[in-house]
CHARMM-style PDB file with segment names, atoms N, HN, CA, C and O in Angstrom:
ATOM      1  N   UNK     1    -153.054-172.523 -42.539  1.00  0.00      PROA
ATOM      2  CA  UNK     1    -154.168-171.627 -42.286  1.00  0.00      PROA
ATOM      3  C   UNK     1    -154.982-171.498 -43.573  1.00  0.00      PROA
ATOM      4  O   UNK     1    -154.360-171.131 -44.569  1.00  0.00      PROA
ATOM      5  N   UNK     2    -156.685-171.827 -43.725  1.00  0.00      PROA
ATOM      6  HN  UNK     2    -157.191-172.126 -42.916  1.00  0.00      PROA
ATOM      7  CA  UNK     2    -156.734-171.585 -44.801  1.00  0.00      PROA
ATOM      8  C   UNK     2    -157.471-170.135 -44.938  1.00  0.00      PROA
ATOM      9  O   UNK     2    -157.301-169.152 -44.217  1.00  0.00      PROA
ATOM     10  N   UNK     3    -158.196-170.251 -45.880  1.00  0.00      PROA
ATOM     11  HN  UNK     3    -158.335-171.050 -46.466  1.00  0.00      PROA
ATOM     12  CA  UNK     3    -158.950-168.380 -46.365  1.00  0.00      PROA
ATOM     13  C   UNK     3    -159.766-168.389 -45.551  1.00  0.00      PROA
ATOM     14  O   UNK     3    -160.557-167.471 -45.766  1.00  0.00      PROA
ATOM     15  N   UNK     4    -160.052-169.033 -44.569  1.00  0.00      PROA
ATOM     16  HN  UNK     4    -159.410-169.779 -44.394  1.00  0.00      PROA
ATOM     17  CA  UNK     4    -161.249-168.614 -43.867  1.00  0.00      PROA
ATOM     18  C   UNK     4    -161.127-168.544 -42.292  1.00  0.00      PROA
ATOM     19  O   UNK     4    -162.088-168.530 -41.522  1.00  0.00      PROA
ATOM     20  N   UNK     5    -160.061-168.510 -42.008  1.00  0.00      PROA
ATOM     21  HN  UNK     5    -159.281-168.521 -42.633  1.00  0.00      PROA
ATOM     22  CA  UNK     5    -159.557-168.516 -40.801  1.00  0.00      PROA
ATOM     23  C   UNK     5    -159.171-167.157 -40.609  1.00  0.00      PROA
ATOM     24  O   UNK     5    -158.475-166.520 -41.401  1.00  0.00      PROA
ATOM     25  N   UNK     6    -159.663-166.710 -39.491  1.00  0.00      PROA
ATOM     26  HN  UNK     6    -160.228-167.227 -38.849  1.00  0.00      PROA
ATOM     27  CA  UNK     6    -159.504-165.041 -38.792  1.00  0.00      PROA
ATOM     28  C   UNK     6    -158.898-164.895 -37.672  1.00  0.00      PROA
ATOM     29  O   UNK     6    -158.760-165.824 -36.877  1.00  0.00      PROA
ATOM     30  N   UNK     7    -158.547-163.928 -37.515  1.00  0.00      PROA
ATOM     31  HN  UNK     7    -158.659-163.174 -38.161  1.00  0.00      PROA
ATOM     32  CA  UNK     7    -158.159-163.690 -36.163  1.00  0.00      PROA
ATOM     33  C   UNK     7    -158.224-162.479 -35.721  1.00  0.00      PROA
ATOM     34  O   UNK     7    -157.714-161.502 -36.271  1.00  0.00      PROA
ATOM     35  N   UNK     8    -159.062-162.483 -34.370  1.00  0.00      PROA
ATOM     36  HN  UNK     8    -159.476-163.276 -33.923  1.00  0.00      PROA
ATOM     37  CA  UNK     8    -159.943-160.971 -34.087  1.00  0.00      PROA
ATOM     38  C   UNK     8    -159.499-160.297 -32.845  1.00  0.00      PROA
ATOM     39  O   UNK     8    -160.198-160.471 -31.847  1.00  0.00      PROA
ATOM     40  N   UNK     9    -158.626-159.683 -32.769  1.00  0.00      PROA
ATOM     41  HN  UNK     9    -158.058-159.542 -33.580  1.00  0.00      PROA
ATOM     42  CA  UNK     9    -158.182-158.474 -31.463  1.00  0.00      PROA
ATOM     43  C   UNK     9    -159.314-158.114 -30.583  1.00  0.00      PROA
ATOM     44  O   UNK     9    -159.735-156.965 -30.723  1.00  0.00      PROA
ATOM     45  N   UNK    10    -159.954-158.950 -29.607  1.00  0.00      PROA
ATOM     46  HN  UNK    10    -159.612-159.883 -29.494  1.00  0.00      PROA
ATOM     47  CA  UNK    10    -161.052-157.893 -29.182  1.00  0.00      PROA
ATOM     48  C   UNK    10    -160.638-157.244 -27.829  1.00  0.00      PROA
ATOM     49  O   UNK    10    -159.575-157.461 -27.247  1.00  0.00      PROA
ATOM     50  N   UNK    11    -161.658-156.397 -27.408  1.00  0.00      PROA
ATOM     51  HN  UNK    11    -162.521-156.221 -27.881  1.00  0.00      PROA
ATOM     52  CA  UNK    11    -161.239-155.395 -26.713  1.00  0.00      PROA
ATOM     53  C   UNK    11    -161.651-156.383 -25.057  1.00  0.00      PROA
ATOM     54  O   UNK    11    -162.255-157.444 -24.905  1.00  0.00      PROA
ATOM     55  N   UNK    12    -161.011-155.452 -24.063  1.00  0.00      PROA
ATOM     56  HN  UNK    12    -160.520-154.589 -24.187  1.00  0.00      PROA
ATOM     57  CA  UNK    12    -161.481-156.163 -22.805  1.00  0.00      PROA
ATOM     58  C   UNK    12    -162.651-156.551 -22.438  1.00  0.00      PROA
ATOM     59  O   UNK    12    -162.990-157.077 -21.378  1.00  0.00      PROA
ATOM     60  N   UNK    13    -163.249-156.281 -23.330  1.00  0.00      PROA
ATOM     61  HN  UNK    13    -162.973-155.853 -24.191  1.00  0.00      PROA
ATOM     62  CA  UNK    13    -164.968-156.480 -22.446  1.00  0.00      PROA
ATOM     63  C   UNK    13    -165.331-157.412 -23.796  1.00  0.00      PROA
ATOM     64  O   UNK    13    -166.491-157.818 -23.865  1.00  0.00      PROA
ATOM     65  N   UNK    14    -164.424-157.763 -24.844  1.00  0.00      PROA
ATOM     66  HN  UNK    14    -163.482-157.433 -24.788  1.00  0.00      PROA
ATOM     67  CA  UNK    14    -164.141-158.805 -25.481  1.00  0.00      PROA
ATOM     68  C   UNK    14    -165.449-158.634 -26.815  1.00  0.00      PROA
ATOM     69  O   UNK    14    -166.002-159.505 -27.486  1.00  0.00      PROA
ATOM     70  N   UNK    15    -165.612-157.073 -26.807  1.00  0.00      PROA
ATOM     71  HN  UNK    15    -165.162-156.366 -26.262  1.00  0.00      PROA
ATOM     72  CA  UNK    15    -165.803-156.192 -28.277  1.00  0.00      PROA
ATOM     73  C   UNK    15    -165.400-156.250 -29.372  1.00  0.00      PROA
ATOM     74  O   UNK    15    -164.192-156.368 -29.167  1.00  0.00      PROA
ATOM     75  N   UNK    16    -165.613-156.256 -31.050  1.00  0.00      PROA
ATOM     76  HN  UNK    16    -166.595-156.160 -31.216  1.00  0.00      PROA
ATOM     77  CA  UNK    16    -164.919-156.226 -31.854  1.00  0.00      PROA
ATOM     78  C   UNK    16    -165.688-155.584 -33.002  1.00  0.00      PROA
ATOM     79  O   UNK    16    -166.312-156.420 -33.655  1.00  0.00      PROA
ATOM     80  N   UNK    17    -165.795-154.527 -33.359  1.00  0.00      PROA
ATOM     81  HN  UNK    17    -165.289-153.847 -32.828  1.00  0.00      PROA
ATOM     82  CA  UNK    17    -164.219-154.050 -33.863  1.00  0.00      PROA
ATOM     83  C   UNK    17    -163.703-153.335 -32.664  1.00  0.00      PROA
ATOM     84  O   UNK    17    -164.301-152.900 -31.680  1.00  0.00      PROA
ATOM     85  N   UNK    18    -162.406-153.321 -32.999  1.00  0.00      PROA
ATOM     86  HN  UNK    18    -161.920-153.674 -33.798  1.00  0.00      PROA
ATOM     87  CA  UNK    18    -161.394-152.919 -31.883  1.00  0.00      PROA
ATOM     88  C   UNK    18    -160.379-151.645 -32.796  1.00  0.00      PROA
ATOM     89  O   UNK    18    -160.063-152.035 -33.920  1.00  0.00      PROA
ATOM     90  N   UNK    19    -159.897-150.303 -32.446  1.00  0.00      PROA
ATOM     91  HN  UNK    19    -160.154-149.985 -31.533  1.00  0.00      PROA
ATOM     92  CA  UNK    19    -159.053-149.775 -33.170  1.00  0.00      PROA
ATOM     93  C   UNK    19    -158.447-149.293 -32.308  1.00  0.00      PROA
ATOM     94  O   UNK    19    -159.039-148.689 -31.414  1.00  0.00      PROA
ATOM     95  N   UNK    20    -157.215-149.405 -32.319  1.00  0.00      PROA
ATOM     96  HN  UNK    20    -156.734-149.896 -33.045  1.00  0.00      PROA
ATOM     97  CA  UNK    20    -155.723-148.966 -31.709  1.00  0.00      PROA
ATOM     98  C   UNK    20    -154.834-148.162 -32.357  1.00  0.00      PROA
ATOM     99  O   UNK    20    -153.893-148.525 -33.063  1.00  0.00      PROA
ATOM    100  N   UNK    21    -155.309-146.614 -31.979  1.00  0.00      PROA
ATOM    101  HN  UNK    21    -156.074-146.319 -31.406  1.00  0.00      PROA
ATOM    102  CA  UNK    21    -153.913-146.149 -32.905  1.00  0.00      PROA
ATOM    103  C   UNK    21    -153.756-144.667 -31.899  1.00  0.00      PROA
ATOM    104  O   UNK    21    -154.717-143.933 -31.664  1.00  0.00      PROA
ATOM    105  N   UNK    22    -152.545-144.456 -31.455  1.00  0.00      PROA
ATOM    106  HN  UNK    22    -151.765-145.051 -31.646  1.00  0.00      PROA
ATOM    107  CA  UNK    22    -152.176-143.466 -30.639  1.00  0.00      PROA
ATOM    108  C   UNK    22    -152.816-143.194 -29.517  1.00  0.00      PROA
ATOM    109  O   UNK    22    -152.560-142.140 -28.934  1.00  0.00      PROA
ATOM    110  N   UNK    23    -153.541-143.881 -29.128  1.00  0.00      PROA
ATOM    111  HN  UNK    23    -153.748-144.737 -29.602  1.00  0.00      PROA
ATOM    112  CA  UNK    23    -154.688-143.619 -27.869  1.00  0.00      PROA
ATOM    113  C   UNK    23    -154.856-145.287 -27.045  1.00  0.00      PROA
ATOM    114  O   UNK    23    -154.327-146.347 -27.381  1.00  0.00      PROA
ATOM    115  N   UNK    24    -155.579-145.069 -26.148  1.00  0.00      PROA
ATOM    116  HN  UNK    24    -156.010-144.209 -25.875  1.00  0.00      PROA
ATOM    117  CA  UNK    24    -156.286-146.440 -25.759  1.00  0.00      PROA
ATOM    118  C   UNK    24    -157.451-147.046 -26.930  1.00  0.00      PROA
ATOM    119  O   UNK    24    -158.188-146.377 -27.655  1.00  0.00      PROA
ATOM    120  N   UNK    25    -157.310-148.806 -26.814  1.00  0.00      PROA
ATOM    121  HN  UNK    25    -156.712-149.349 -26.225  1.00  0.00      PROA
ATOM    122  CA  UNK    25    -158.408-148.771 -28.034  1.00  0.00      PROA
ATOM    123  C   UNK    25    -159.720-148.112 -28.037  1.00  0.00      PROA
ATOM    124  O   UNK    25    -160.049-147.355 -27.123  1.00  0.00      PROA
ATOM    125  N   UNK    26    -160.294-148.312 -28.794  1.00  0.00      PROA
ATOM    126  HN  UNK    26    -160.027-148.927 -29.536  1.00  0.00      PROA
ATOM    127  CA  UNK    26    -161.646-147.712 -29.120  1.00  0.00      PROA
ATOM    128  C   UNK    26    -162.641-148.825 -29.689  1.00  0.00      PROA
ATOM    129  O   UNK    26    -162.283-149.303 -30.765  1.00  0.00      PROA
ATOM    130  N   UNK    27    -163.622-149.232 -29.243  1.00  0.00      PROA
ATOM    131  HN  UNK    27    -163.914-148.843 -28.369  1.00  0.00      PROA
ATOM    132  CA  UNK    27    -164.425-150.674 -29.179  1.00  0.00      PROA
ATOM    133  C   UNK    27    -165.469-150.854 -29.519  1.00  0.00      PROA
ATOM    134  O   UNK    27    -166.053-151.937 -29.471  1.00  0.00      PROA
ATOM    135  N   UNK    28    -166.137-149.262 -30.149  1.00  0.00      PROA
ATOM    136  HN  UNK    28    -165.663-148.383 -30.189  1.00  0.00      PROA
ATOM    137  CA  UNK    28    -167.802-148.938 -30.293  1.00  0.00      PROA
ATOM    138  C   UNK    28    -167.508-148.651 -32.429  1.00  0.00      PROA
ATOM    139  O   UNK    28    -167.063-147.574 -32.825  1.00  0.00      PROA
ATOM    140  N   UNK    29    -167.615-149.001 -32.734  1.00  0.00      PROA
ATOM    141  HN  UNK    29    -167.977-149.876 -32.412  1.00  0.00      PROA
ATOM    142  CA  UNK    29    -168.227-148.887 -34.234  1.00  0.00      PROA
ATOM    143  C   UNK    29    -168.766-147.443 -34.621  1.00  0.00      PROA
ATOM    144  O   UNK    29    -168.571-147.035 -35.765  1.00  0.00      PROA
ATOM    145  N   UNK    30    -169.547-146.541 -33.545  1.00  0.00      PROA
ATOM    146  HN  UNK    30    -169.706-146.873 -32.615  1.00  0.00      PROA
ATOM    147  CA  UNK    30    -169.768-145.421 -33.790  1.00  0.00      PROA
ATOM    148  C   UNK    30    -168.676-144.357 -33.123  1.00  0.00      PROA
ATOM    149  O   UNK    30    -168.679-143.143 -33.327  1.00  0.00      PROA
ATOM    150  N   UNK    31    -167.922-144.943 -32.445  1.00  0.00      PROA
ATOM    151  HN  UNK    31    -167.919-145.929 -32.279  1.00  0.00      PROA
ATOM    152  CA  UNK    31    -166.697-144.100 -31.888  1.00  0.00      PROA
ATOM    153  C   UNK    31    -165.868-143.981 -32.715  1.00  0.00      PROA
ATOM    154  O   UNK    31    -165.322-142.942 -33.087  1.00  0.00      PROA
ATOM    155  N   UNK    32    -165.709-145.047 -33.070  1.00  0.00      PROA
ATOM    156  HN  UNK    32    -166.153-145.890 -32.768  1.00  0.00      PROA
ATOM    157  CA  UNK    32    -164.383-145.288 -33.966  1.00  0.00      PROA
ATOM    158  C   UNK    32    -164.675-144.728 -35.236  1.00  0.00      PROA
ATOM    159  O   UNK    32    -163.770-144.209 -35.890  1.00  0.00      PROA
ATOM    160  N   UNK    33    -166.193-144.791 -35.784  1.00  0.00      PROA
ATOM    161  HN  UNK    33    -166.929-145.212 -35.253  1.00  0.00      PROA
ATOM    162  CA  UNK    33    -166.180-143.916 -37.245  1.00  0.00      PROA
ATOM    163  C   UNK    33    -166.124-142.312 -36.983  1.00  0.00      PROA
ATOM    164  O   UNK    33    -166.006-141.504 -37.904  1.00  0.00      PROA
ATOM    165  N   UNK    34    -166.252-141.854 -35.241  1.00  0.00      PROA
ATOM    166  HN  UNK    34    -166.349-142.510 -34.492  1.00  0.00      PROA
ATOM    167  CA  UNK    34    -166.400-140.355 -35.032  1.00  0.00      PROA
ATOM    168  C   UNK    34    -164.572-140.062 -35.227  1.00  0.00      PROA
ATOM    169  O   UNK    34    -164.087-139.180 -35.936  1.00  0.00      PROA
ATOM    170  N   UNK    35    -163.689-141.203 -34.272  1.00  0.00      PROA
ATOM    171  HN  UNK    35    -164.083-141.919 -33.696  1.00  0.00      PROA
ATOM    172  CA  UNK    35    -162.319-140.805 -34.545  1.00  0.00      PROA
ATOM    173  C   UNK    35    -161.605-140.852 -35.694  1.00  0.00      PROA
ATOM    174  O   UNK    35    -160.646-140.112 -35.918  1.00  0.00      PROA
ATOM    175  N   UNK    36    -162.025-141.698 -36.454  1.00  0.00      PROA
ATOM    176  HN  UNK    36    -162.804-142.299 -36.272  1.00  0.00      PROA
ATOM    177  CA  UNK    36    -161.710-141.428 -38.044  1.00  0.00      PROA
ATOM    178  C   UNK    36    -162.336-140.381 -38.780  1.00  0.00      PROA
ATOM    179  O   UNK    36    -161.846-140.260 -39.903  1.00  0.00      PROA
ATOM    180  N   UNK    37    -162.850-139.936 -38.635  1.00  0.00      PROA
ATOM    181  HN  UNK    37    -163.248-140.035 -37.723  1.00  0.00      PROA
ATOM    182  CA  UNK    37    -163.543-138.746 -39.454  1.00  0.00      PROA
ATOM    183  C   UNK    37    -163.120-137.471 -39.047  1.00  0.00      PROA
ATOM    184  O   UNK    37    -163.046-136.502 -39.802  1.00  0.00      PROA
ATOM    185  N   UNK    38    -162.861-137.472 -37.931  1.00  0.00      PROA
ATOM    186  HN  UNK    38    -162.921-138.260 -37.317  1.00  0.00      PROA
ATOM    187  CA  UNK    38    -161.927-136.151 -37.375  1.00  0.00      PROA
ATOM    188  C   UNK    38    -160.773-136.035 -37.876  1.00  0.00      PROA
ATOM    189  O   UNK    38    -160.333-134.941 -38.229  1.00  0.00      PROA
ATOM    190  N   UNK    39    -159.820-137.634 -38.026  1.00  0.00      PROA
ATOM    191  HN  UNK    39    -160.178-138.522 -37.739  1.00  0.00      PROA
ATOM    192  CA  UNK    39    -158.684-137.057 -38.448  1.00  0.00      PROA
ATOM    193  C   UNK    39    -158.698-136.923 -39.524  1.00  0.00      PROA
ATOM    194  O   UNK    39    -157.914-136.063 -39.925  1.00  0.00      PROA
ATOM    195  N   UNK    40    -159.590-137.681 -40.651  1.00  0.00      PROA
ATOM    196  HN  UNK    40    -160.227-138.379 -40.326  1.00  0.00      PROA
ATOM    197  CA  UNK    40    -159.487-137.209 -41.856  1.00  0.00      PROA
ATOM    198  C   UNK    40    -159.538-135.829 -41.977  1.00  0.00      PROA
ATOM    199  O   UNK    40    -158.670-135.217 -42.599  1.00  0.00      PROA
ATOM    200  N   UNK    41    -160.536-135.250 -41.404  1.00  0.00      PROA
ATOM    201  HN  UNK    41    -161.241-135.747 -40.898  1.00  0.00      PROA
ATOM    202  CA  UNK    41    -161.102-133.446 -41.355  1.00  0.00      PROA
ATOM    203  C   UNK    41    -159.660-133.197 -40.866  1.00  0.00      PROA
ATOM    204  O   UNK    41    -159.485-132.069 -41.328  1.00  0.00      PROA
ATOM    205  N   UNK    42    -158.662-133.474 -40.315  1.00  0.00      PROA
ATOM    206  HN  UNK    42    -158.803-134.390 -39.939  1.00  0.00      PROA
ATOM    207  CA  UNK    42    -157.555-133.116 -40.001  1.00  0.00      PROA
ATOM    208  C   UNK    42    -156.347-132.739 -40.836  1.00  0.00      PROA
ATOM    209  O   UNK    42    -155.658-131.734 -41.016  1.00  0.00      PROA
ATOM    210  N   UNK    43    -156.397-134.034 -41.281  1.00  0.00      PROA
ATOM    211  HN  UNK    43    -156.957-134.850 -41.135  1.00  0.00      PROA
ATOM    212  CA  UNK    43    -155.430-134.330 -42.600  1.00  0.00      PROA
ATOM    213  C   UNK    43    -155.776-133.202 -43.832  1.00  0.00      PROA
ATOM    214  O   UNK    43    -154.956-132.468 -44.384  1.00  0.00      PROA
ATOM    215  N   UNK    44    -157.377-133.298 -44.118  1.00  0.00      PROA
ATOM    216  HN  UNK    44    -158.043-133.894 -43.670  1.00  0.00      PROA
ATOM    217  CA  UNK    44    -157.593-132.559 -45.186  1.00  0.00      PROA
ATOM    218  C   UNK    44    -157.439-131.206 -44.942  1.00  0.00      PROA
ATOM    219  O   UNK    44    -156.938-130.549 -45.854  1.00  0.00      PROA
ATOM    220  N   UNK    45    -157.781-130.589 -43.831  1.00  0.00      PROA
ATOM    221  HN  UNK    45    -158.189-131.123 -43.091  1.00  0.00      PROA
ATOM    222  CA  UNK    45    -156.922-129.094 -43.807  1.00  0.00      PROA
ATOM    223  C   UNK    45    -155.615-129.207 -43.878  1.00  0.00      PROA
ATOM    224  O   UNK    45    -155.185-128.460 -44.758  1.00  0.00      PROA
ATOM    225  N   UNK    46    -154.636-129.915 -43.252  1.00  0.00      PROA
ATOM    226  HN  UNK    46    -154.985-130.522 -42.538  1.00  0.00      PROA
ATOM    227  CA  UNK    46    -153.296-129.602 -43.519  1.00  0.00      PROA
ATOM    228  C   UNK    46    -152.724-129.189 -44.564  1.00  0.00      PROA
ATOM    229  O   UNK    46    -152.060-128.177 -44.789  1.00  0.00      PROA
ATOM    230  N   UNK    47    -153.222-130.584 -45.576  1.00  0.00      PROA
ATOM    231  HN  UNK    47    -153.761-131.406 -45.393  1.00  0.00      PROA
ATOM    232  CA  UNK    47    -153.220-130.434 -46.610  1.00  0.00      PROA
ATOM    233  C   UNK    47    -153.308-129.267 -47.354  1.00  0.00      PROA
ATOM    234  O   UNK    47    -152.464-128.686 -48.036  1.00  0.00      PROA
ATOM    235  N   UNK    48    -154.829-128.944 -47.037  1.00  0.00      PROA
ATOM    236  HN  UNK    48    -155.515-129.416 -46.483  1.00  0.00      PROA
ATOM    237  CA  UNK    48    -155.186-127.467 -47.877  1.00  0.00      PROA
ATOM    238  C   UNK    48    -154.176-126.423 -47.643  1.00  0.00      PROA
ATOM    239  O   UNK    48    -153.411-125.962 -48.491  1.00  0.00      PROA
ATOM    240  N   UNK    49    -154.251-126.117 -46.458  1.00  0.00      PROA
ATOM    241  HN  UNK    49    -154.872-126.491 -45.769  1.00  0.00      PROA
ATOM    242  CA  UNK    49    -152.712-125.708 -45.958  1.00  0.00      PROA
ATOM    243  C   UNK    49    -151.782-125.221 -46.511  1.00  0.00      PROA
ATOM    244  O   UNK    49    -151.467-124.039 -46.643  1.00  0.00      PROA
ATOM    245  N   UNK    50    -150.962-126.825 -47.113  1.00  0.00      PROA
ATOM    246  HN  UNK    50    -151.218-127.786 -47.006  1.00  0.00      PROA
ATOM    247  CA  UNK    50    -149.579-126.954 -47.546  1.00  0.00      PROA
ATOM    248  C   UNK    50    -150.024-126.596 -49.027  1.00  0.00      PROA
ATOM    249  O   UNK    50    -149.066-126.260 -49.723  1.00  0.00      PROA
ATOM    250  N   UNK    51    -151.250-126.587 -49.671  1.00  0.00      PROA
ATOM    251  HN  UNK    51    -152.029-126.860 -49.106  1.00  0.00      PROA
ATOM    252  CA  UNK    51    -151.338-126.142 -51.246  1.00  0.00      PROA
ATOM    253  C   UNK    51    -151.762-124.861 -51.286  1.00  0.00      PROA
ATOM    254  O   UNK    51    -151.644-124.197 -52.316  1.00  0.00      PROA
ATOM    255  N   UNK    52    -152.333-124.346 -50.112  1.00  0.00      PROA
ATOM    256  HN  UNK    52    -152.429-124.886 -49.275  1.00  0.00      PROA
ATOM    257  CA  UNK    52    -152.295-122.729 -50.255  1.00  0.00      PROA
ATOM    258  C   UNK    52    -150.931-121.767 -50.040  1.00  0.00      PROA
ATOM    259  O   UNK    52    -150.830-120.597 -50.410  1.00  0.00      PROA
ATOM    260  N   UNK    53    -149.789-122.656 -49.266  1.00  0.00      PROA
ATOM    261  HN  UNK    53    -149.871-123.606 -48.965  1.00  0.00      PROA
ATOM    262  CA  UNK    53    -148.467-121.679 -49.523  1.00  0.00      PROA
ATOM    263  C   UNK    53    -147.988-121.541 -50.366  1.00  0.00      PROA
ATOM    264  O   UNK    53    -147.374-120.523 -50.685  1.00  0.00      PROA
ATOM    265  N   UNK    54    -148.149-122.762 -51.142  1.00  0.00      PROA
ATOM    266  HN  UNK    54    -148.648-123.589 -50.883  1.00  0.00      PROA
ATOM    267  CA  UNK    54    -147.254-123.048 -52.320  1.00  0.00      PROA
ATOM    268  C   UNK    54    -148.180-122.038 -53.733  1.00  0.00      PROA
ATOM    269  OT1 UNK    54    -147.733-122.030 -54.880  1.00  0.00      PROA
TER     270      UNK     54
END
């Protein structure tokens, strides 16, 4: 295989980018930056969270 050889997961309607994580994929570029950004906003409260008990 050399450096320039890919290999691309696409979605059924044969979309890509494609992201798969705990859900059905997600196939839209603007979906997928809305579901990442939530969980970050997710993560980063927890966080805050766990440094405000302490």
């Amino acid at each position: 295989m050399s450096s320039n050889d890919h290999t691309f997961i696409k979605s059924l309607m044969g979309e890509i980018p494609l992201l798969e994580h705990n859900r059905p994929a997600l196939s839209q570029s603007g979906v997928i930056l809305d579901y990442l950004a939530k969980k970050l906003i997710n993560l980063a409260l927890k966080m805050k969270r766990n440094v405000v008990k302490f």
